[in-house]
ROVO-601830 format. One record per atom (N, C-alpha, C, O): residue in one letter; x, y, z. Coordinates in Angstrom, 3 decimals. Layout:
BEGIN
NODE rest        X        Y        Z
NODE    A        X        Y        Z
...
end
This chain:
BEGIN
NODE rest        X        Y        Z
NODE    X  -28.789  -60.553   20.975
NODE    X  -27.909  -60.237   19.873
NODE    X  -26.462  -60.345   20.347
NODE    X  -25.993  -60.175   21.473
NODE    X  -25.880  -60.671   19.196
NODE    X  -24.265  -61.228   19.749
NODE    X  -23.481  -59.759   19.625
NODE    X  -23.516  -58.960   18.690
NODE    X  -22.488  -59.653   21.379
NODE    X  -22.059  -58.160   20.777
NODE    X  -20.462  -58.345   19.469
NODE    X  -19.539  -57.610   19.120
NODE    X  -20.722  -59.138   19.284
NODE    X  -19.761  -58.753   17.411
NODE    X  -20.545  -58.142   16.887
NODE    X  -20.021  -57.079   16.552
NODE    X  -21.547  -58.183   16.601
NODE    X  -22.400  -57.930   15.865
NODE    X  -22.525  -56.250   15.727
NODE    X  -22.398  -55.581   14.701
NODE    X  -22.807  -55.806   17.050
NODE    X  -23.024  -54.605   17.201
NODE    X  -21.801  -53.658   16.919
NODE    X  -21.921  -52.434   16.891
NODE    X  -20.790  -54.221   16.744
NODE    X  -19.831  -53.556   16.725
NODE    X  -19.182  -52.929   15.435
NODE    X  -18.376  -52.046   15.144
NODE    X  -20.113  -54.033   14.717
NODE    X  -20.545  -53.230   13.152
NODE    X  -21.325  -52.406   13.169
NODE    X  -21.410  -52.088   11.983
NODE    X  -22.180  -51.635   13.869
NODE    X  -22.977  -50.902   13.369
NODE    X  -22.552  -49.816   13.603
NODE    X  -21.684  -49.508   14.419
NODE    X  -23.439  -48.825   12.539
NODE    X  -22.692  -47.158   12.935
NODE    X  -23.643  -46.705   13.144
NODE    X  -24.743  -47.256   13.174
NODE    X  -23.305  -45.293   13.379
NODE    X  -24.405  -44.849   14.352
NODE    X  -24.481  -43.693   13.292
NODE    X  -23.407  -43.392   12.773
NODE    X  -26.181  -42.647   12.695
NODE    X  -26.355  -42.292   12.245
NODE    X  -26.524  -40.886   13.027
NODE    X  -27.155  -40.949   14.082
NODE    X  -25.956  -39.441   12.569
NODE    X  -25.728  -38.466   13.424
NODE    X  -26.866  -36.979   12.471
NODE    X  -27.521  -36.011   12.856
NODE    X  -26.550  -37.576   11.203
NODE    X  -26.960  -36.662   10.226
NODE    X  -28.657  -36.676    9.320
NODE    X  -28.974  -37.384    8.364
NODE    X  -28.992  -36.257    9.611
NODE    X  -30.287  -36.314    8.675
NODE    X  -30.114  -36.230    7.228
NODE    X  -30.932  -36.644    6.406
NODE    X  -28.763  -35.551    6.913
NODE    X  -28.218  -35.671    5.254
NODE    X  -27.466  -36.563    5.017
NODE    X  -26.971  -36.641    3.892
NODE    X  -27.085  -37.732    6.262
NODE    X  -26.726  -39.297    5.671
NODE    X  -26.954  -39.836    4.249
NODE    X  -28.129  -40.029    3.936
NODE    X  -26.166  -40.059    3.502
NODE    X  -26.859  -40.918    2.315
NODE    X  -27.545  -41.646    2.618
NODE    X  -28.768  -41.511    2.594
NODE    X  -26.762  -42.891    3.090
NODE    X  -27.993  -44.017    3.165
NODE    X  -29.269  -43.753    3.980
NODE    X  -30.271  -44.468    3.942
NODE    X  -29.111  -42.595    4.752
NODE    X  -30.983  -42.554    5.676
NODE    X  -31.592  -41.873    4.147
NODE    X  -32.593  -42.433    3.701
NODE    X  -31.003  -40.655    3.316
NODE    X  -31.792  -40.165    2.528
NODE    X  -32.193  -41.521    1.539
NODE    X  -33.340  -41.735    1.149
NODE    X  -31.105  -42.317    1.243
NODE    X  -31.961  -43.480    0.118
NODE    X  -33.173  -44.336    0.828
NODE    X  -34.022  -44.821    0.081
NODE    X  -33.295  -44.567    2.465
NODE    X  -34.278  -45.228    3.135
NODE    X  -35.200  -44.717    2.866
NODE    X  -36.129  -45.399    2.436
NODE    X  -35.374  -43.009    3.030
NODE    X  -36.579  -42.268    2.915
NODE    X  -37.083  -42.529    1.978
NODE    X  -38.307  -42.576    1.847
NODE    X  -35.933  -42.852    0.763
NODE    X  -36.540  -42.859   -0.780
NODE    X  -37.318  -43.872   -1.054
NODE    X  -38.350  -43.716   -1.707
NODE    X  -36.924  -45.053   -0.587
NODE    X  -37.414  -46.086   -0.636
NODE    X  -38.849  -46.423    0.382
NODE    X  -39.659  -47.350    0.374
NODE    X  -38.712  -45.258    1.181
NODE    X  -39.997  -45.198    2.398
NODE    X  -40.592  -44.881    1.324
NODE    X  -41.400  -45.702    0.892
NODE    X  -40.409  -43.767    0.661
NODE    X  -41.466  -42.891    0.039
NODE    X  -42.316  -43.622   -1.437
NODE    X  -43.174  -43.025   -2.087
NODE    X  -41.844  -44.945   -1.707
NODE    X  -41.807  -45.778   -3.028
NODE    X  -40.904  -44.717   -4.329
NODE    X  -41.061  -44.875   -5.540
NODE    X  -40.341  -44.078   -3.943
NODE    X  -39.552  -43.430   -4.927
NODE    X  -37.805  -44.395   -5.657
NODE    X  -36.971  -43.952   -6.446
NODE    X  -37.876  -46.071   -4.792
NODE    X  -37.061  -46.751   -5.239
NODE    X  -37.340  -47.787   -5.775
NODE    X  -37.799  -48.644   -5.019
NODE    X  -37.204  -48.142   -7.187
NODE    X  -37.918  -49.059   -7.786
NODE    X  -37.149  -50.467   -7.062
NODE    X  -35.954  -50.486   -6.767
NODE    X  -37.704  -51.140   -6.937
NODE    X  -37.046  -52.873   -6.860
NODE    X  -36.841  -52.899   -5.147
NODE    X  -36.542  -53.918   -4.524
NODE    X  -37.019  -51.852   -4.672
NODE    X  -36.765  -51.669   -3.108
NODE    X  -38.058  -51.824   -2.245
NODE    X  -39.080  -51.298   -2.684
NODE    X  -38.101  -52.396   -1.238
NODE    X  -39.326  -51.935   -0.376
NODE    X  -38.634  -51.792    1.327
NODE    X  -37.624  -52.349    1.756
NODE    X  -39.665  -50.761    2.130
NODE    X  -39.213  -50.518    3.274
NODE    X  -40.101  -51.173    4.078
NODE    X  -41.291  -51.347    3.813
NODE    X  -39.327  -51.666    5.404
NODE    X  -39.863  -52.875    6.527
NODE    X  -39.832  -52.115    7.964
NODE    X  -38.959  -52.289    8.814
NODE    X  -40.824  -51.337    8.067
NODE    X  -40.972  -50.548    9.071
NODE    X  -41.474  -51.545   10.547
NODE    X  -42.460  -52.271   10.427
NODE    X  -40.804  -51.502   11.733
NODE    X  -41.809  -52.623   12.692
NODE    X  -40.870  -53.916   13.045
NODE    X  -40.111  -54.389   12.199
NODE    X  -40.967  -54.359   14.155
NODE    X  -40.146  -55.989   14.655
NODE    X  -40.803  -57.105   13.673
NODE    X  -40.416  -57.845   12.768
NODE    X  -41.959  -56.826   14.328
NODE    X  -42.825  -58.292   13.322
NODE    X  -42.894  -58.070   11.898
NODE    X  -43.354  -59.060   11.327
NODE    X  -42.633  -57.234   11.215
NODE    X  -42.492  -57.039   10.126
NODE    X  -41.338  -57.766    9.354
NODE    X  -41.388  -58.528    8.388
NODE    X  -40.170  -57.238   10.163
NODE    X  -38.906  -57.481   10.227
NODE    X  -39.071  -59.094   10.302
NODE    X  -39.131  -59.731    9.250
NODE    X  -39.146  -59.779   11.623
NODE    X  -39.253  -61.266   11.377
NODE    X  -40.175  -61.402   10.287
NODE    X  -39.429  -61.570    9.322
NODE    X  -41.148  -61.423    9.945
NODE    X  -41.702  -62.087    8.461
NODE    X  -40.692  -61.952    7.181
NODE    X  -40.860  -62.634    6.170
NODE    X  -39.705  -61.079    7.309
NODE    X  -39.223  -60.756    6.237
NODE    X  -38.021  -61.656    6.303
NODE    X  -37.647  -62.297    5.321
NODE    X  -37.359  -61.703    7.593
NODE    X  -35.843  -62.307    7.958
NODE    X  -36.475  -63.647    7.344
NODE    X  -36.008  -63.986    6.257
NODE    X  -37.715  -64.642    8.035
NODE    X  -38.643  -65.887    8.208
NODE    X  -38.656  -66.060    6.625
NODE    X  -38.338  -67.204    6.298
NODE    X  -38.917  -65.290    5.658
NODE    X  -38.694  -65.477    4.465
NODE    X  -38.075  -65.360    3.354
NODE    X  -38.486  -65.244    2.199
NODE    X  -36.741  -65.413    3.933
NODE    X  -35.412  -64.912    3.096
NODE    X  -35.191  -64.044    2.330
NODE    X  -34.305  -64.092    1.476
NODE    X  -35.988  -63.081    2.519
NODE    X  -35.673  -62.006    1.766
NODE    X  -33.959  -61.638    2.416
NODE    X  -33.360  -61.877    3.465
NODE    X  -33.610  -60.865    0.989
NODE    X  -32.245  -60.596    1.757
NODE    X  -32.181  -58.916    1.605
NODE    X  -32.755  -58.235    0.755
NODE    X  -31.401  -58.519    2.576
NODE    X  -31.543  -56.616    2.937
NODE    X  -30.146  -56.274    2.647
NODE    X  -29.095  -56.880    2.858
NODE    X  -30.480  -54.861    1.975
NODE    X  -29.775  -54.258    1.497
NODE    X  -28.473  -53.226    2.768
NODE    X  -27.278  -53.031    2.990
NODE    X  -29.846  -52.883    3.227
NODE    X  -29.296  -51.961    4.319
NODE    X  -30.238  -52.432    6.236
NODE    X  -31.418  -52.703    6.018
NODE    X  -30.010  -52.497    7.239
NODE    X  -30.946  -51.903    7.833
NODE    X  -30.977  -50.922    8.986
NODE    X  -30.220  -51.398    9.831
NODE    X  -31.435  -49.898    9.386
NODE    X  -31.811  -49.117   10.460
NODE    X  -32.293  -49.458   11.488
NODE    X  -33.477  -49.792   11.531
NODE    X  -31.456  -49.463   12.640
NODE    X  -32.202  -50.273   13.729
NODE    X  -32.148  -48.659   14.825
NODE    X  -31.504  -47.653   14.528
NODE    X  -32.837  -48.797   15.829
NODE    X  -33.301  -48.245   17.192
NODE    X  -32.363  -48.578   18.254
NODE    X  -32.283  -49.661   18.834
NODE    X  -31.427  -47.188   18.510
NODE    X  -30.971  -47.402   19.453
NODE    X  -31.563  -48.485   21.155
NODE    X  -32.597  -48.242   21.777
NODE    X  -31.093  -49.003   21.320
NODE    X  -31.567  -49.787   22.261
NODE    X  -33.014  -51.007   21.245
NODE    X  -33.942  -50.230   21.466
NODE    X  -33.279  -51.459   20.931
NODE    X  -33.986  -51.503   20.159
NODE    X  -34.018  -53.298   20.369
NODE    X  -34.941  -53.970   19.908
NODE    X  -32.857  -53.901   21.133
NODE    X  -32.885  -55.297   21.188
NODE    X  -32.978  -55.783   22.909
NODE    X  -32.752  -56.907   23.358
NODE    X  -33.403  -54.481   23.708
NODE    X  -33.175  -54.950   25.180
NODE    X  -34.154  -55.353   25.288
NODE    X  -34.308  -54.952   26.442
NODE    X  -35.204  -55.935   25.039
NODE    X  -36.141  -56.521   25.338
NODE    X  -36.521  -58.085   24.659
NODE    X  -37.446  -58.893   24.580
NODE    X  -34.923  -57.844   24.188
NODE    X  -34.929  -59.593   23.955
NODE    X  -34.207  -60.445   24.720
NODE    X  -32.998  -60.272   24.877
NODE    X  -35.153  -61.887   25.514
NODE    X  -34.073  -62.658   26.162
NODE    X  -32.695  -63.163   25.478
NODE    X  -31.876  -63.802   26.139
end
């Protein structure tokens, strides 16, 4: 991953975050037109098929295991 990239991201501190509470919502199917992409390979099938994302939540450290 390119570090520009990362330098957009923020870092989530709060469990009363909006956007983590709308993820949950959307975990929970409580968001119509939304679905949640839990998982790497998940993630590539989804990137692989253009879906386009609203938001996403990534894992600290979460890309060191890519060459």
């Amino acid at each position: 991953m390119q570090s520009d990239i990362r330098e957009t991201f923020q870092s989530i501190s709060s469990k009363d975050n909006r956007a983590l509470k709308l993820a949950r919502k959307t975990r929970d199917g409580k968001m119509q037109g939304s679905i949640f992409i839990e998982g790497r390979r998940l993630f590539e099938e989804a990137v692989n098929s253009g879906l386009e994302f609203e938001a996403l939540f990534i894992e600290a450290g979460f890309d060191e295991d890519i060459p």
